[in-house]
Gaussian input, Z-matrix of N, CA and C with variables (Angstrom, degrees):
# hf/3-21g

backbone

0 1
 N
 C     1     B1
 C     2     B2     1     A1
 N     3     B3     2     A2     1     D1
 C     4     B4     3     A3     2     D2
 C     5     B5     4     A4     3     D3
 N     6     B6     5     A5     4     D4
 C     7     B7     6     A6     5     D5
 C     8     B8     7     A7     6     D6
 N     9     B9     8     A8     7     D7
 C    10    B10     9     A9     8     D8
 C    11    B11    10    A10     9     D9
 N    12    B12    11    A11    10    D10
 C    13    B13    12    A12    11    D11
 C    14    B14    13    A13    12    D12
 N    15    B15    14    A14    13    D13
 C    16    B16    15    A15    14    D14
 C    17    B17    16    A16    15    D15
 N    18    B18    17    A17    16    D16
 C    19    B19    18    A18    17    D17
 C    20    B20    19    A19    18    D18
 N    21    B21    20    A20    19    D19
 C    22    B22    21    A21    20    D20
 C    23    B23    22    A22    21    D21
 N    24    B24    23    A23    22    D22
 C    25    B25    24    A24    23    D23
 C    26    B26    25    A25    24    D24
 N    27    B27    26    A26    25    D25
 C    28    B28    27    A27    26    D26
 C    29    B29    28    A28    27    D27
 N    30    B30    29    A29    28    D28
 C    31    B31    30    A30    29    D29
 C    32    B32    31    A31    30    D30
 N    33    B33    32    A32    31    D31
 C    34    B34    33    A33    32    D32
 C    35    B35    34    A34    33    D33
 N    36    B36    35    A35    34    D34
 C    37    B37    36    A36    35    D35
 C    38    B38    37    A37    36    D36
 N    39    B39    38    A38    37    D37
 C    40    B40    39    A39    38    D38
 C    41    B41    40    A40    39    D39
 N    42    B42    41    A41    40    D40
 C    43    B43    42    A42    41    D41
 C    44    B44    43    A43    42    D42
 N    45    B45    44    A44    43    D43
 C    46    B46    45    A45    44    D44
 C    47    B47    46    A46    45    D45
 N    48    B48    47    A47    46    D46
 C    49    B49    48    A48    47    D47
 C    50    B50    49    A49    48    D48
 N    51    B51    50    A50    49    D49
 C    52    B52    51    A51    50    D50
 C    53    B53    52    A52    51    D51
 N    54    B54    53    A53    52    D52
 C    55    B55    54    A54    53    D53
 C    56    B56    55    A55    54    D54
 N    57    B57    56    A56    55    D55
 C    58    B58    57    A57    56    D56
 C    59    B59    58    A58    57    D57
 N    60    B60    59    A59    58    D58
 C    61    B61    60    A60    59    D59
 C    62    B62    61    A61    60    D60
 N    63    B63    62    A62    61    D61
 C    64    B64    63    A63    62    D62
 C    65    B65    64    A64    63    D63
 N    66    B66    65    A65    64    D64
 C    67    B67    66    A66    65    D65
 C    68    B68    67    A67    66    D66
 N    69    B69    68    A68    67    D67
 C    70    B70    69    A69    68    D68
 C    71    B71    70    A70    69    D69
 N    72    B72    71    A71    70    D70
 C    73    B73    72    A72    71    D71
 C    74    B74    73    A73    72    D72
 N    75    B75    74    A74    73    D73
 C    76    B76    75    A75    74    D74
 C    77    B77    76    A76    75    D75
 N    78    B78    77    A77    76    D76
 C    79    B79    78    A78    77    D77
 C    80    B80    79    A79    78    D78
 N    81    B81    80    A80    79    D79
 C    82    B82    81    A81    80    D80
 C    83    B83    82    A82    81    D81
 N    84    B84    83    A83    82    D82
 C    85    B85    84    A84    83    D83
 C    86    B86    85    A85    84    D84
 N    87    B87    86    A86    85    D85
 C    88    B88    87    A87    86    D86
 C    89    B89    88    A88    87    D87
 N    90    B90    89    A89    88    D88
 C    91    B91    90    A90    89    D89
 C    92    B92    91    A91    90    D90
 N    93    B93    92    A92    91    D91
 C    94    B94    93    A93    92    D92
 C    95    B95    94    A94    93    D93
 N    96    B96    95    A95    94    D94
 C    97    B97    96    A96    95    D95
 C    98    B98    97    A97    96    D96
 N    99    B99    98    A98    97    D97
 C   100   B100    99    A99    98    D98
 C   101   B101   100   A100    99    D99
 N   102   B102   101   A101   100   D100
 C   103   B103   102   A102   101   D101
 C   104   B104   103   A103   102   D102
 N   105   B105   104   A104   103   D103
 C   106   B106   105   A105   104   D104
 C   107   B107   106   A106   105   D105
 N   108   B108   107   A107   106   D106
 C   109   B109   108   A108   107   D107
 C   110   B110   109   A109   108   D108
 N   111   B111   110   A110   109   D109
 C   112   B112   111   A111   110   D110
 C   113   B113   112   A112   111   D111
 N   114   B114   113   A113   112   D112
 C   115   B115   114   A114   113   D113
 C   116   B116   115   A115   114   D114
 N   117   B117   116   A116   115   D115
 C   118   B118   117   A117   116   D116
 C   119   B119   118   A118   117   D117
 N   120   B120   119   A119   118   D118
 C   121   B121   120   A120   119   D119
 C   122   B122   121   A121   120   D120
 N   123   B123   122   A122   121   D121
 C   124   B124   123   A123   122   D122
 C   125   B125   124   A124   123   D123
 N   126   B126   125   A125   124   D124
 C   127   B127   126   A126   125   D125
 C   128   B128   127   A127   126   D126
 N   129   B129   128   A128   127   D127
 C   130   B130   129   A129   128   D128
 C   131   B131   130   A130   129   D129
 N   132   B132   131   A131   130   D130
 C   133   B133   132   A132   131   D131
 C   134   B134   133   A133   132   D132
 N   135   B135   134   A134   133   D133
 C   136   B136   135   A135   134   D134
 C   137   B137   136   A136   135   D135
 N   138   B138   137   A137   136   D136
 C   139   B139   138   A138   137   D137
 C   140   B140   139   A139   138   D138
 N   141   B141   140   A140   139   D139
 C   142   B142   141   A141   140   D140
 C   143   B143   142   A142   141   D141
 N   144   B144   143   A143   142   D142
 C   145   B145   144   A144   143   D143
 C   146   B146   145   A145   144   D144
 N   147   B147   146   A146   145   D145
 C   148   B148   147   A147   146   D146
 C   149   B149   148   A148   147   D147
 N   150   B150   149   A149   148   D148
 C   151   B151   150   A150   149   D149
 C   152   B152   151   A151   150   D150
 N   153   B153   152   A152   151   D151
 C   154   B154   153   A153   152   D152
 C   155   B155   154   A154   153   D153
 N   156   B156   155   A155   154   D154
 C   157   B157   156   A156   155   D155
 C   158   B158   157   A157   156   D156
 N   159   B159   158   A158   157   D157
 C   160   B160   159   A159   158   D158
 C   161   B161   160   A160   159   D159
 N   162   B162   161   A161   160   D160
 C   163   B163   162   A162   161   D161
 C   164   B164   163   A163   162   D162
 N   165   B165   164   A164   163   D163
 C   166   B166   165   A165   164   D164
 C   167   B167   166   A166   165   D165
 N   168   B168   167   A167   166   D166
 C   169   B169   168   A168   167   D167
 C   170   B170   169   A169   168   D168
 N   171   B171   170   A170   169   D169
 C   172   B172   171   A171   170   D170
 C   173   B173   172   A172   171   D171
 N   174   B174   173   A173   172   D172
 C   175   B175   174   A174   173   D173
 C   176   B176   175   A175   174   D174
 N   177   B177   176   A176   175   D175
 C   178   B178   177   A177   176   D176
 C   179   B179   178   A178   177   D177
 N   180   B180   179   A179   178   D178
 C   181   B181   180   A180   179   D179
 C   182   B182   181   A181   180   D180
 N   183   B183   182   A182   181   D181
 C   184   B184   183   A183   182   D182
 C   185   B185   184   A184   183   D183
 N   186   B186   185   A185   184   D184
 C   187   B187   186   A186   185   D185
 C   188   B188   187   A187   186   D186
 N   189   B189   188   A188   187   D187
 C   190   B190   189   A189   188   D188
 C   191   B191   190   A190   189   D189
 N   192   B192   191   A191   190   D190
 C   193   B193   192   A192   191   D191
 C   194   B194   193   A193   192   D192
 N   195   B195   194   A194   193   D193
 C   196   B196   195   A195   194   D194
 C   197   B197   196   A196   195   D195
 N   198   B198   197   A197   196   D196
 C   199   B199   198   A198   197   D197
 C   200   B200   199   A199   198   D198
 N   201   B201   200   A200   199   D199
 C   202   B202   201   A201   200   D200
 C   203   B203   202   A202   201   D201
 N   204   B204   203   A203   202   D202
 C   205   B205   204   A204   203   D203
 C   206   B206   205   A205   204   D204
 N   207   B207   206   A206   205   D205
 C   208   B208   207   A207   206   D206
 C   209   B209   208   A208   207   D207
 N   210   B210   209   A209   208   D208
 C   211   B211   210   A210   209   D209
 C   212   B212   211   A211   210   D210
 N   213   B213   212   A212   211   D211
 C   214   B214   213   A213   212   D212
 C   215   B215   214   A214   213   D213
 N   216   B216   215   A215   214   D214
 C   217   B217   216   A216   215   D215
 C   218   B218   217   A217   216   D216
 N   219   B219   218   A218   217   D217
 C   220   B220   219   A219   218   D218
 C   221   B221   220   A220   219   D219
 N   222   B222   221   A221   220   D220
 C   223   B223   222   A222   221   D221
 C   224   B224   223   A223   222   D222
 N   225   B225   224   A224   223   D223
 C   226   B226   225   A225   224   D224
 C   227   B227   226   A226   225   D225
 N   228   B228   227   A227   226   D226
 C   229   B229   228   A228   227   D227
 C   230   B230   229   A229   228   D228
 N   231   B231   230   A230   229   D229
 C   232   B232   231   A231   230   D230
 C   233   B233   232   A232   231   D231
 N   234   B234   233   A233   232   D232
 C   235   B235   234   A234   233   D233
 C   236   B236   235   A235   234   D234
 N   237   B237   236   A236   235   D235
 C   238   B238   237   A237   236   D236
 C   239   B239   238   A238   237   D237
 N   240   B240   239   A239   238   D238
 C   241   B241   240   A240   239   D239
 C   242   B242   241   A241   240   D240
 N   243   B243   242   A242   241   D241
 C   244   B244   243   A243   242   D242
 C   245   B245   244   A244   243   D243
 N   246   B246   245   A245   244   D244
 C   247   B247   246   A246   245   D245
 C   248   B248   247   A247   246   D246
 N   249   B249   248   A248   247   D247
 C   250   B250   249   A249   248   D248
 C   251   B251   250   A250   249   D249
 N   252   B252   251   A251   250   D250
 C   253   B253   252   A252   251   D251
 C   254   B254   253   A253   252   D252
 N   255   B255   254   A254   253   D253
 C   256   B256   255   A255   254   D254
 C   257   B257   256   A256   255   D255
 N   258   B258   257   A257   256   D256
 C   259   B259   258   A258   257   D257
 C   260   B260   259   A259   258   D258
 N   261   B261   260   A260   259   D259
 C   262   B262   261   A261   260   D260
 C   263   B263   262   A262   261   D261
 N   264   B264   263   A263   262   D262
 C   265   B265   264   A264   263   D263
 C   266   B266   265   A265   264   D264
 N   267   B267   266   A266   265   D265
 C   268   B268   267   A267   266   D266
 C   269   B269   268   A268   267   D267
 N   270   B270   269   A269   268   D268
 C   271   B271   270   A270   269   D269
 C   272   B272   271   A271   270   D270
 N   273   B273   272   A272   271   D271
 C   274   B274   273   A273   272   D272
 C   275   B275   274   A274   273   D273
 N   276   B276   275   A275   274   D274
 C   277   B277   276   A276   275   D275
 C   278   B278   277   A277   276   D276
 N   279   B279   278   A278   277   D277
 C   280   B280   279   A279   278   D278
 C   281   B281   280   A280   279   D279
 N   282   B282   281   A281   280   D280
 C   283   B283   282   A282   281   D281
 C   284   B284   283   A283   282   D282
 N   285   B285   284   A284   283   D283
 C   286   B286   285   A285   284   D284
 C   287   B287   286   A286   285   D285
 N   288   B288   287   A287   286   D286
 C   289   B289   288   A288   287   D287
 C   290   B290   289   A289   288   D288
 N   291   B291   290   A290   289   D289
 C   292   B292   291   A291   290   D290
 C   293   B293   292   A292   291   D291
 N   294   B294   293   A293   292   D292
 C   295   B295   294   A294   293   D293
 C   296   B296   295   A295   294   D294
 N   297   B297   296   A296   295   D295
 C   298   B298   297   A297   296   D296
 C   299   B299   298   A298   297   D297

   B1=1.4479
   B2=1.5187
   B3=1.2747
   B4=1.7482
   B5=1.4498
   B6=1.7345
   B7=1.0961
   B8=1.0796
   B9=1.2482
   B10=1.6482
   B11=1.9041
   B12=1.6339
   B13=1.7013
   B14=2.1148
   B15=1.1775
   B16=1.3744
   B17=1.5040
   B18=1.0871
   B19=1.5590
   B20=1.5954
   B21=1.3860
   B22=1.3672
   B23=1.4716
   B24=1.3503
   B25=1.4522
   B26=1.5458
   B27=1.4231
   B28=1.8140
   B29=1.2047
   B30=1.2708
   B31=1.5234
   B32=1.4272
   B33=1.6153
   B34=1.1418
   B35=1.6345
   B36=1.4086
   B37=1.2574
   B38=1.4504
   B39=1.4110
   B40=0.8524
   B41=1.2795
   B42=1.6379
   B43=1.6500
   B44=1.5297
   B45=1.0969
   B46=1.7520
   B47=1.7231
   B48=1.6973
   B49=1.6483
   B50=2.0050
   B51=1.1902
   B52=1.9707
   B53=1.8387
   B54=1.1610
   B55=1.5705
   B56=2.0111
   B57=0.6783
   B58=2.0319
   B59=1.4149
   B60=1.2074
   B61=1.8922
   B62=1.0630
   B63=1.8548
   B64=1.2930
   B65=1.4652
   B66=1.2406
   B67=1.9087
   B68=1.3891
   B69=1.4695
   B70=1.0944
   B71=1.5383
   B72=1.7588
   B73=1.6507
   B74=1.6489
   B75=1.2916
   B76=1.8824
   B77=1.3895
   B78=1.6133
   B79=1.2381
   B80=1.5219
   B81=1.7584
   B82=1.3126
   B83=1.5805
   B84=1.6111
   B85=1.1682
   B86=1.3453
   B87=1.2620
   B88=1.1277
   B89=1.7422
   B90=1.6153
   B91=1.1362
   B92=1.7009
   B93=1.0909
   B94=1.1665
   B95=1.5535
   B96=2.0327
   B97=1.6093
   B98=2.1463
   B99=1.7446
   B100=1.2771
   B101=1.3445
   B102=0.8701
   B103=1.7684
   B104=1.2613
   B105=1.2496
   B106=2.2159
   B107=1.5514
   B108=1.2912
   B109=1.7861
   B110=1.4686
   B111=1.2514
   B112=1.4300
   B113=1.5657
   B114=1.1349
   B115=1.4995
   B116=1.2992
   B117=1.6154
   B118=1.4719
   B119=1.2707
   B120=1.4638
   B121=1.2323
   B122=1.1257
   B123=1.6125
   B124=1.3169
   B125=1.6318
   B126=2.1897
   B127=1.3758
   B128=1.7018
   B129=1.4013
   B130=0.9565
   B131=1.1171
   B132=1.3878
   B133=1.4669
   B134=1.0979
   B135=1.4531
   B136=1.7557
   B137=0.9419
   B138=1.5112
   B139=1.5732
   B140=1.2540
   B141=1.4136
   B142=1.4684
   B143=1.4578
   B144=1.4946
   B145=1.8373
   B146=1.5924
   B147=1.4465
   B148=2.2260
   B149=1.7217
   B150=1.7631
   B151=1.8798
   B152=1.5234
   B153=1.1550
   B154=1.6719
   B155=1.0261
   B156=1.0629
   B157=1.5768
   B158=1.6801
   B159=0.7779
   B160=2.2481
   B161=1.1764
   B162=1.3664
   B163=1.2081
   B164=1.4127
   B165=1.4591
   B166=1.5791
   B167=1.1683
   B168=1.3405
   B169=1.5365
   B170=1.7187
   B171=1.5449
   B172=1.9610
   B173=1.7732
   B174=1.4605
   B175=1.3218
   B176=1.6148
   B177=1.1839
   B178=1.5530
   B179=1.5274
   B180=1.4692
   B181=1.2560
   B182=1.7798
   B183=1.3197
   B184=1.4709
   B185=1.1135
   B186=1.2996
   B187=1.4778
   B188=1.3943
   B189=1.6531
   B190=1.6304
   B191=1.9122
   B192=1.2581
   B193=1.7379
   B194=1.5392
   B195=1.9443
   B196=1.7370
   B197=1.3307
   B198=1.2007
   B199=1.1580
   B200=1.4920
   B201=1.1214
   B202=1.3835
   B203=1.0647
   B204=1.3392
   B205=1.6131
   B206=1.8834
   B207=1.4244
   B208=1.5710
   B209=1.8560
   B210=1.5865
   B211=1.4967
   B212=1.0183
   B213=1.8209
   B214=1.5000
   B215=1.6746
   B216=1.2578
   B217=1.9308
   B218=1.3134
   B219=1.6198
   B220=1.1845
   B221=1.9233
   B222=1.4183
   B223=1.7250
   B224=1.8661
   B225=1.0514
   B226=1.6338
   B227=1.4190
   B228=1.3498
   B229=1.5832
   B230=1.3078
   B231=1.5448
   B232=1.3237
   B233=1.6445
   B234=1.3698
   B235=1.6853
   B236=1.0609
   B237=1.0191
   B238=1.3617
   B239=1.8337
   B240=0.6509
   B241=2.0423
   B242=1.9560
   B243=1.2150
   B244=1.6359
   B245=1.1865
   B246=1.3646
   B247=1.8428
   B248=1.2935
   B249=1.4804
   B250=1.3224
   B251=2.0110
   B252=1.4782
   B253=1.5324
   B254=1.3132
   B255=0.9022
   B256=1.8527
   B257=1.1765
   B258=1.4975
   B259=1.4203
   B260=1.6907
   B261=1.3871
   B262=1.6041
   B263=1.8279
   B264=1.2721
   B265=1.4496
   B266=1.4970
   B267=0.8529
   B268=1.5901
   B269=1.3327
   B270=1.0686
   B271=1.5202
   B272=1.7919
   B273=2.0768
   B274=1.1360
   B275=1.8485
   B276=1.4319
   B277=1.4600
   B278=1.3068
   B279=1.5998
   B280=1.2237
   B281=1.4094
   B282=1.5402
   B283=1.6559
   B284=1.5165
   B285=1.6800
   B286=1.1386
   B287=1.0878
   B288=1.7143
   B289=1.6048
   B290=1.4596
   B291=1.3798
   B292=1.6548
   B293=1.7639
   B294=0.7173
   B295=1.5432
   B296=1.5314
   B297=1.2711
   B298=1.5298
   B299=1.2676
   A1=107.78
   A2=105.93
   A3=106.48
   A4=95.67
   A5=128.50
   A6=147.79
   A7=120.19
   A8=117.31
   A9=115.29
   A10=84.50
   A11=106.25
   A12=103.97
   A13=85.18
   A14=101.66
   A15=125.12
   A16=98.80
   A17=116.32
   A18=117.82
   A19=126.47
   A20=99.55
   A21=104.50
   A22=101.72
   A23=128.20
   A24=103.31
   A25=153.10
   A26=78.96
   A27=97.00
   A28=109.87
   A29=129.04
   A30=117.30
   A31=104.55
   A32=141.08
   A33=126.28
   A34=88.33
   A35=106.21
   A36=108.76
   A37=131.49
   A38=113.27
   A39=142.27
   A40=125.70
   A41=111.52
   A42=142.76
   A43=99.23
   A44=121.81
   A45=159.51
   A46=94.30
   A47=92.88
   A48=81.00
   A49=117.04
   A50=89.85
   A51=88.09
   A52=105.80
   A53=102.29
   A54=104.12
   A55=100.61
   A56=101.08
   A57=102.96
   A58=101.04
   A59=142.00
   A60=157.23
   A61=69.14
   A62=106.31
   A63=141.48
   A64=91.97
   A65=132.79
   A66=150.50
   A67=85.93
   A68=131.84
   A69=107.34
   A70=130.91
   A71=93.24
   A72=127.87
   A73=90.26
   A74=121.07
   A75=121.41
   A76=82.70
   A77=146.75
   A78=117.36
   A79=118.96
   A80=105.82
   A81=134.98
   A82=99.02
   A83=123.95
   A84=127.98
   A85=116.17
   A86=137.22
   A87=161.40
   A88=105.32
   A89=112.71
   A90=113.54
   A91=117.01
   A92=112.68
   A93=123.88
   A94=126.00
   A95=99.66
   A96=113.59
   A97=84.78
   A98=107.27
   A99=106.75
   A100=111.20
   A101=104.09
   A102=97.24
   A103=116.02
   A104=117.76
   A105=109.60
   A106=82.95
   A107=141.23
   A108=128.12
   A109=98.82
   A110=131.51
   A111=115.53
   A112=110.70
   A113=126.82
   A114=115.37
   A115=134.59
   A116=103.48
   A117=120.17
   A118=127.38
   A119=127.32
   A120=143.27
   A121=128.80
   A122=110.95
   A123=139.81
   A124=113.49
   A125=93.64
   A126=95.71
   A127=89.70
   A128=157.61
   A129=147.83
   A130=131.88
   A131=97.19
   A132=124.90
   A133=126.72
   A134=127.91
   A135=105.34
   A136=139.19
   A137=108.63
   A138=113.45
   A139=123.38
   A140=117.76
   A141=131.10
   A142=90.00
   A143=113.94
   A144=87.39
   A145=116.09
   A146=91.82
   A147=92.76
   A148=93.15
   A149=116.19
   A150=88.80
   A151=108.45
   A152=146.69
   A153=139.90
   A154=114.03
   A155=145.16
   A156=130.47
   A157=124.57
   A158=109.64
   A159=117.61
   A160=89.89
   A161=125.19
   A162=131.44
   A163=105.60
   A164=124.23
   A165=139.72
   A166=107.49
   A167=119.53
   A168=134.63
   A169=120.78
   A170=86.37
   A171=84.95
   A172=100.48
   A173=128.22
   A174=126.57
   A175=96.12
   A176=97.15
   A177=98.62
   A178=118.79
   A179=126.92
   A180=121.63
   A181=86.24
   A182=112.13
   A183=111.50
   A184=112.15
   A185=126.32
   A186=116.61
   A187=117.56
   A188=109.30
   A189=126.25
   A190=96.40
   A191=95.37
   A192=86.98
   A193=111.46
   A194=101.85
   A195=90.15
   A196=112.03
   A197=144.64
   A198=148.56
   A199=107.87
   A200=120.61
   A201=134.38
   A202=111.95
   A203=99.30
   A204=137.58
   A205=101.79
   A206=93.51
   A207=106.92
   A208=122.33
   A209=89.38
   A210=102.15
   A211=103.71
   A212=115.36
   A213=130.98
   A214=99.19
   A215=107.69
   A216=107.75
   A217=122.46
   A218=69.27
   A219=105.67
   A220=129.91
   A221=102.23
   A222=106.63
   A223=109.11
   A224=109.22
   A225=111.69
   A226=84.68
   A227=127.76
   A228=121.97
   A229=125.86
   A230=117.24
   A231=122.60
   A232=135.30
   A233=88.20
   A234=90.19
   A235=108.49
   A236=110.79
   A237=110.18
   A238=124.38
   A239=80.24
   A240=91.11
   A241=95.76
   A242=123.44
   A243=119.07
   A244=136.93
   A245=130.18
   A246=118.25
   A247=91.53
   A248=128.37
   A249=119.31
   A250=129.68
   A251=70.23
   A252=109.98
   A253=121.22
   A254=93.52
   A255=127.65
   A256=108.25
   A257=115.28
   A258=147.80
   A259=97.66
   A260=124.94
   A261=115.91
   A262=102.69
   A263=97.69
   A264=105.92
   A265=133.15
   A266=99.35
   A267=108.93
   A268=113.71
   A269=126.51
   A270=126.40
   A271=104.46
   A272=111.65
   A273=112.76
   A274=106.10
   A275=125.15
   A276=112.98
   A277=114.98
   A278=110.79
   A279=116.95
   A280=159.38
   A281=117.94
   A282=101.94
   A283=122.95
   A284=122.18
   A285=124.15
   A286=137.85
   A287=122.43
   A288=143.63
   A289=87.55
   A290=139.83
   A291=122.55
   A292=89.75
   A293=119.23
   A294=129.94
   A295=107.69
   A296=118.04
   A297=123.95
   A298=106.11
   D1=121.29
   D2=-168.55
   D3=-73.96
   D4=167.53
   D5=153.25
   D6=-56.21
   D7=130.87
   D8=-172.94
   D9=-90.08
   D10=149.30
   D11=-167.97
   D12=-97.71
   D13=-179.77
   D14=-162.69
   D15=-82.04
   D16=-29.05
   D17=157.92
   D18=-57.64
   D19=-40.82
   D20=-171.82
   D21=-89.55
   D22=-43.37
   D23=162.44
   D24=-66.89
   D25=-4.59
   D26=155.96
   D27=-95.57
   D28=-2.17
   D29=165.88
   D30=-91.83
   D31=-15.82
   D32=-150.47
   D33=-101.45
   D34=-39.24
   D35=170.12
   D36=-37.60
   D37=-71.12
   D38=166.41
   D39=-20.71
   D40=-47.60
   D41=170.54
   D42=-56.59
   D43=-57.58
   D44=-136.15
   D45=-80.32
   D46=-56.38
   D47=174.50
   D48=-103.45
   D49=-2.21
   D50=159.72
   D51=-66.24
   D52=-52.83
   D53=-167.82
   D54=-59.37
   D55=-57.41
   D56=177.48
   D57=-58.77
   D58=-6.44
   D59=-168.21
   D60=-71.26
   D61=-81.07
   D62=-128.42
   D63=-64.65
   D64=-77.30
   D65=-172.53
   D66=-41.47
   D67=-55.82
   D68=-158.05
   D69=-71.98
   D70=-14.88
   D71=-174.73
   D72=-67.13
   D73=-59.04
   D74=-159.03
   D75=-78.04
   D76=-34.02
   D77=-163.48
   D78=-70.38
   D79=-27.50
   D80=-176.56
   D81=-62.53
   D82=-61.15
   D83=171.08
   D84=-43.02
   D85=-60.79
   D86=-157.89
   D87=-62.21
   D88=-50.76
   D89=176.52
   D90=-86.19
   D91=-17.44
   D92=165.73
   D93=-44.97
   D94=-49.86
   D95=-160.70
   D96=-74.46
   D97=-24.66
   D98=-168.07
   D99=-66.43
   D100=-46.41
   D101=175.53
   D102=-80.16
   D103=-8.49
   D104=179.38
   D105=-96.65
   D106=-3.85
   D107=158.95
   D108=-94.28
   D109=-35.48
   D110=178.14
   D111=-79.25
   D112=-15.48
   D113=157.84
   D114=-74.28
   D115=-33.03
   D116=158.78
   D117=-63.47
   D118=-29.83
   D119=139.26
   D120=-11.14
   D121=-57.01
   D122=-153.86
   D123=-86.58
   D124=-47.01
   D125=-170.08
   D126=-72.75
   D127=-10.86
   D128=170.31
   D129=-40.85
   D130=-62.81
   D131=154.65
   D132=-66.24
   D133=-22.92
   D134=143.67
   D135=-65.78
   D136=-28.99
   D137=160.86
   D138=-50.74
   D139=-78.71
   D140=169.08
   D141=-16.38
   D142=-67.27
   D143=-149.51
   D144=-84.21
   D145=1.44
   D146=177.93
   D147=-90.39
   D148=-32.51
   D149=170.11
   D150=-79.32
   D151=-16.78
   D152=153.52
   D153=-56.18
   D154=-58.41
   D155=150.47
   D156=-26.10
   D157=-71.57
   D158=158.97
   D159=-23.95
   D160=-85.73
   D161=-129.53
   D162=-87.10
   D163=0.20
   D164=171.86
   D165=-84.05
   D166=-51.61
   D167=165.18
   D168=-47.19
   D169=-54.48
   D170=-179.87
   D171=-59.20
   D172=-25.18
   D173=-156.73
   D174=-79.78
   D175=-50.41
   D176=-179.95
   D177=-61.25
   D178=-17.54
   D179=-153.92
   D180=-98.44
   D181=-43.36
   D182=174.55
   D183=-59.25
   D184=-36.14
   D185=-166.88
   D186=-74.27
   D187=-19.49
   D188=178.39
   D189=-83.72
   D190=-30.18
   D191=178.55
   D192=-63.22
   D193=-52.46
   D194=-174.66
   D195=-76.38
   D196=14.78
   D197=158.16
   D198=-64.81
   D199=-61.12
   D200=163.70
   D201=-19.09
   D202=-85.91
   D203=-179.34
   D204=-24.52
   D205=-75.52
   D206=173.05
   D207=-31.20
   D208=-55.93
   D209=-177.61
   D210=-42.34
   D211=-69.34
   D212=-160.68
   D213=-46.25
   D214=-58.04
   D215=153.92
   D216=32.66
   D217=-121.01
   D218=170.56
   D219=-44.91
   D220=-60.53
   D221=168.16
   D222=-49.99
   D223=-30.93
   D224=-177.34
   D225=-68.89
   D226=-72.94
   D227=-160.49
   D228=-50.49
   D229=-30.89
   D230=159.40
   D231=-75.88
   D232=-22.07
   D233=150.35
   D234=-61.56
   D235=-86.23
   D236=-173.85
   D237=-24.58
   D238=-52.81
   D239=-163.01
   D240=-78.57
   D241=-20.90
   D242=130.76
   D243=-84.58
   D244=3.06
   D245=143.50
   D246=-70.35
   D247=-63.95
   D248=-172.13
   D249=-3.38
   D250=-76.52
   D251=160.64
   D252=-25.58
   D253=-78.79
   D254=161.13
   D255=-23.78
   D256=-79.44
   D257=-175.19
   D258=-47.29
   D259=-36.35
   D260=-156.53
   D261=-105.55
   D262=-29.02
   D263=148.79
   D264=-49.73
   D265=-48.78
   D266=173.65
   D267=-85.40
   D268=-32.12
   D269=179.41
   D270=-70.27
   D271=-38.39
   D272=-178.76
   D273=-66.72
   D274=-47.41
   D275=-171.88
   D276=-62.82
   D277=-51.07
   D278=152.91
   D279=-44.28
   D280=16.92
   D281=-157.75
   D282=-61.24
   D283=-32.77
   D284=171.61
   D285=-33.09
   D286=-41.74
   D287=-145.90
   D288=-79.18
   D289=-24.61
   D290=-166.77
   D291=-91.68
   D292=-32.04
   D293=176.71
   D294=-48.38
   D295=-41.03
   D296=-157.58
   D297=-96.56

């Protein structure tokens, strides 16, 4: 096996660390595009969760509305269903007065 001369192992070298330059250049790239997608990632997901938040809020604010809503309901219906009341009461002590 001949001697590689002192020239040539500074040339093989030489190659040896251009090529790891190079790998290390696309690895540099490579992690780079990873974090400008993992930051982009991120602002996504802040979004997403500040419009999930909104939209947790609007749920809750309606849900205190039909609560409302319901209440008012209900108290309307019981008025009601005591004039009713009212109304059949008086018609029972009373039957004559439409008569008169």
């Amino acid at each position: 096996m001949p001697c590689m001369s002192a020239t040539d192992n500074q040339e093989a070298i030489q190659q040896r660390v251009e090529k790891l330059t190079q790998h290390m250049a696309a690895i540099r790239r490579n992690m780079e595009k990873l974090m400008a997608e993992n930051q982009r990632l991120r602002e996504v997901v802040r979004l997403a969760e500040s419009e999930l938040r909104k939209r947790r809020d609007q749920v809750q604010h309606l849900e205190t509305d039909l609560q409302g809503l319901q209440s008012d309901r209900f108290d309307a219906k019981a008025r009601v269903e005591n004039a009713i009341e009212k109304l059949d009461h008086l018609i029972a002590v009373n039957p004559n007065k439409d008569e008169q």
